[in-house]
C-alpha positions as CSV (number, residue, x, y, z in Angstrom):
1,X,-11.7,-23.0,-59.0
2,X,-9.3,-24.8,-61.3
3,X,-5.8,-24.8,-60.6
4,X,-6.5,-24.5,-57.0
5,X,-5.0,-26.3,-54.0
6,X,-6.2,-29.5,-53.7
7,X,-6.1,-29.7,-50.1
8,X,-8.6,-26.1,-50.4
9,X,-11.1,-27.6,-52.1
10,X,-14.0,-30.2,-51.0
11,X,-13.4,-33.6,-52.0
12,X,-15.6,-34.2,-54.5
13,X,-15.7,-34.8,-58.4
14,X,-15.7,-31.0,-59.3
15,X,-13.4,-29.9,-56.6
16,X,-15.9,-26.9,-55.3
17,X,-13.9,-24.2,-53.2
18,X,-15.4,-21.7,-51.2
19,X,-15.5,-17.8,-51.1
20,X,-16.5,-16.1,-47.8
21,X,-17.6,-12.3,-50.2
22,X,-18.8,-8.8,-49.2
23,X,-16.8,-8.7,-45.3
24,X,-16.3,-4.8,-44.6
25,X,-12.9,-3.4,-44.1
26,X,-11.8,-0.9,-41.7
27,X,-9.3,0.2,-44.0
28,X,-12.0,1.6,-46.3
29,X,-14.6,2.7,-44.1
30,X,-15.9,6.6,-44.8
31,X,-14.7,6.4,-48.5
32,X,-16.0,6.6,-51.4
33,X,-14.0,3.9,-52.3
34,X,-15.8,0.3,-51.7
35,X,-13.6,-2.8,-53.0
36,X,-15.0,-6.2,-53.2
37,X,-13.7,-8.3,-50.4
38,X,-13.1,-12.1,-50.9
39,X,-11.9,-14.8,-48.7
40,X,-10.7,-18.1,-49.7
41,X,-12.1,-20.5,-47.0
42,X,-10.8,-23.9,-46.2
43,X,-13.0,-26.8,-46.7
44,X,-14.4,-27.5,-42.9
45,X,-15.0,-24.0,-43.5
46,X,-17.1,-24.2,-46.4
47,X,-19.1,-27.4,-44.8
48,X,-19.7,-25.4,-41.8
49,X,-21.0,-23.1,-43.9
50,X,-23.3,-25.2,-45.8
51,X,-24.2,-27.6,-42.9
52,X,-25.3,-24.4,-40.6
53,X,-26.8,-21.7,-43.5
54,X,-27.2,-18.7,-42.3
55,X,-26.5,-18.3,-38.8
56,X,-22.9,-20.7,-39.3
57,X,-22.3,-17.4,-42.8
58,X,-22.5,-15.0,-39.7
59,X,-20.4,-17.1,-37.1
60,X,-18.1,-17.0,-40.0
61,X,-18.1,-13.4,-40.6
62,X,-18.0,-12.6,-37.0
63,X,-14.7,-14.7,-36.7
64,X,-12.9,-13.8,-39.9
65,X,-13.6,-9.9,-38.2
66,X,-12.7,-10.7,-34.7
67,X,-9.0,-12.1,-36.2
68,X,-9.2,-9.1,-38.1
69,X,-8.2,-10.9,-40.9
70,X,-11.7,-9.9,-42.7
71,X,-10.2,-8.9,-46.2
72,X,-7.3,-11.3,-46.4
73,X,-7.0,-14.9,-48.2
74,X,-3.9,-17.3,-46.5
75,X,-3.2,-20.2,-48.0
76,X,-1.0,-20.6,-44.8
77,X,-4.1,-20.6,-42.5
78,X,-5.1,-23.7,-40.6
């Protein structure tokens, strides 16, 4: 991702940054209407991610629901 946060993206020579995509919404559910969802994740996030493959994608999910923050990118979060 150029131009992104340093301090989002992993430390290495092409700065990867992860994307957490395709997390329902409760917003949109029963319409016709069916966005893309998107989250920026942080970079213990991303290497979780990696390090655990599948079953750490669906911890991630799960969490990123249960906050109910499935659809929303922060660059505030911790």
């Amino acid at each position: 991702m150029e131009g992104g946060p340093e301090e989002w993206s992993l430390n290495s020579p092409d700065g990867n940054t992860g994307l957490f995509m395709g997390l329902s919404s409760e917003a949109f559910k029963g319409s016709t209407f069916s966005p893309l969802n998107i989250i920026l994740m942080r970079p213990d996030e991303l290497l979780y991610a990696i390090e655990k493959e599948k079953a750490g994608r669906m911890e991630l999910a799960a969490l990123y629901v249960q906050q109910g923050k499935s659809t929303i990118s922060n660059l505030e979060k911790a």
